[in-house]
C-alpha positions as CSV (number, residue, x, y, z in Angstrom):
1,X,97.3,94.2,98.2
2,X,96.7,97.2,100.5
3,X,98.8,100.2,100.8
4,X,99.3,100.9,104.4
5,X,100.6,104.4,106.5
6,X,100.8,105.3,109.6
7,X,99.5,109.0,110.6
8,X,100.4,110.7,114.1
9,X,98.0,113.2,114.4
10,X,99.8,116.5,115.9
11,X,98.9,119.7,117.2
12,X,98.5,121.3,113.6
13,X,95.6,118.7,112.8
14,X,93.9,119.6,115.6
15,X,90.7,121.9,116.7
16,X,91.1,123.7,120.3
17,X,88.4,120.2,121.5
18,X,91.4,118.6,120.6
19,X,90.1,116.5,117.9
20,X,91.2,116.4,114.2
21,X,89.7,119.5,112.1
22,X,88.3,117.9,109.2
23,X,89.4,120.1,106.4
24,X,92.8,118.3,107.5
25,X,91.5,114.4,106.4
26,X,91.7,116.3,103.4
27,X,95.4,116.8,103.8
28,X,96.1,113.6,105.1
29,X,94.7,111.6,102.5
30,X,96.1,113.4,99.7
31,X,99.3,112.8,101.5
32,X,98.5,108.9,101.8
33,X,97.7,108.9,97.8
34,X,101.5,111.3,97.3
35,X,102.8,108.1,99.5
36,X,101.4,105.7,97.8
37,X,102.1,107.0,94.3
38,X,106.3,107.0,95.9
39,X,106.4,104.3,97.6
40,X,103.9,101.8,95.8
41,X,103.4,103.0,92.5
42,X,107.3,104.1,92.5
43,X,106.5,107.5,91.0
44,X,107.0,110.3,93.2
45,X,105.1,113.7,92.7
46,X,108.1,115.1,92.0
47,X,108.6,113.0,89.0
48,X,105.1,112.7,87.9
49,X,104.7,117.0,88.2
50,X,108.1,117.9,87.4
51,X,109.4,115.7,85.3
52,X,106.8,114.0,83.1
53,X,104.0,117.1,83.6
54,X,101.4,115.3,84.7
55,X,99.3,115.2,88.0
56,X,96.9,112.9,89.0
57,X,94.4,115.7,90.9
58,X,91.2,114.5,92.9
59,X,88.2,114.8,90.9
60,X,86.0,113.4,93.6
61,X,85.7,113.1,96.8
62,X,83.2,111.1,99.5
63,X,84.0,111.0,102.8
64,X,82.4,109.4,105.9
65,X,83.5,110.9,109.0
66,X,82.8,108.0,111.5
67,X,84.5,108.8,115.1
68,X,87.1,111.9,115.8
69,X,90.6,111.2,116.0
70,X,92.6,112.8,118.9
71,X,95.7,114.6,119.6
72,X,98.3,112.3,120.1
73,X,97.0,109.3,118.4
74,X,98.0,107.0,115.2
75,X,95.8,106.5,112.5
76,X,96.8,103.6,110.1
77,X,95.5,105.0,106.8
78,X,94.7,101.8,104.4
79,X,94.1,102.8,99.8
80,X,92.9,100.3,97.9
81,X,92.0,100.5,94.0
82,X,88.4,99.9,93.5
83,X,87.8,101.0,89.5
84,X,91.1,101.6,86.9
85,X,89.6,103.2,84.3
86,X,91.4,104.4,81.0
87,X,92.4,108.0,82.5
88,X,90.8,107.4,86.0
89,X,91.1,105.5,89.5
90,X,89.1,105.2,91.9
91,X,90.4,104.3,95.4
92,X,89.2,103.4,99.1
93,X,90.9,105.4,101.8
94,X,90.5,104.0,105.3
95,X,91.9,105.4,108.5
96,X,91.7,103.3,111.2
97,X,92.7,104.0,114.7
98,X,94.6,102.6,117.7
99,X,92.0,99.8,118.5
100,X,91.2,99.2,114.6
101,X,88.4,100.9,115.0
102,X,87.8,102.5,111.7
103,X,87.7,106.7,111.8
104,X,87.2,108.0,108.3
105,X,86.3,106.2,104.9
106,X,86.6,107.7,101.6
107,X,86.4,107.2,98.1
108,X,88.3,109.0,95.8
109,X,88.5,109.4,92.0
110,X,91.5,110.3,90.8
111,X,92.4,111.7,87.0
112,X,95.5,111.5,85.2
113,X,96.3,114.9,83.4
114,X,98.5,116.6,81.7
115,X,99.5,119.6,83.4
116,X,100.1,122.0,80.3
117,X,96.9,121.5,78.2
118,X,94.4,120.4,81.7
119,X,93.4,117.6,80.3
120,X,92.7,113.7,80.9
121,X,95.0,111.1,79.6
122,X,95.5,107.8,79.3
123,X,97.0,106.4,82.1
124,X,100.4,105.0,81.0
125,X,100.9,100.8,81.1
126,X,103.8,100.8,83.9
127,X,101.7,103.0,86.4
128,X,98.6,101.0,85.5
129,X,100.6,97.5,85.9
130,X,101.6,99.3,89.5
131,X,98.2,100.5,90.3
132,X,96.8,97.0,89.7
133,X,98.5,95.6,92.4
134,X,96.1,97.7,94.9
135,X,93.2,96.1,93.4
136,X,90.2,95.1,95.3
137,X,87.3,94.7,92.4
């Protein structure tokens, strides 16, 4: 399964060419993986952070900047799991544009942590059961 949002790129993304800073990929795809951790892991940030004190912070980050987006476009932003580890994941972030034509690839490794003590831990069985139906390895 693939975890699928749709990003309107507006004004604030933008440099004065018009065309999507790229500091703010950045943004959007941590907001695609806060999405995804709501709406298809069903574990908001708010819970995760607030209530449980845990985060799940980027550790790494490779991107592949492949054409510019443009003011006034849709991107349709694609995560998929490629590596569940004990305390990590690894995703795939795609953002592809009105014509499919893919804009940006990334891969991400993400690491559970607890937010008082800063350090990895296991990721628990219900996320990891959720996680696993984003799959691709």
């Amino acid at each position: 399964m693939i975890f699928t949002a749709e990003l309107p790129i507006r004004f604030a993304h933008c440099d004065p060419a018009g065309i999507v800073f790229y500091p703010r990929y950045f943004e959007m795809m941590n907001s695609v993986v806060e999405d995804w951790c709501s709406q298809g892991l069903e574990c908001s940030f708010h819970e995760m952070h607030i209530k449980c004190g845990i985060g799940l912070p980027t550790v790494h980050l490779e991107t592949d900047f492949i054409k510019p987006a443009e003011l006034g476009e849709s991107l349709l932003a694609e995560l998929v799991v490629t590596k569940l580890g004990k305390t990590s994941v690894e995703l795939q972030i795609y953002f592809n544009g009105p014509q499919q034509d893919m804009r940006l690839k990334a891969k991400l490794v993400l690491v559970m942590m607890d937010l008082k003590t800063r350090k990895a831990i296991a990721i628990s069985d219900e996320l990891r059961t959720a996680m696993l139906k984003y799959c691709n390895i």
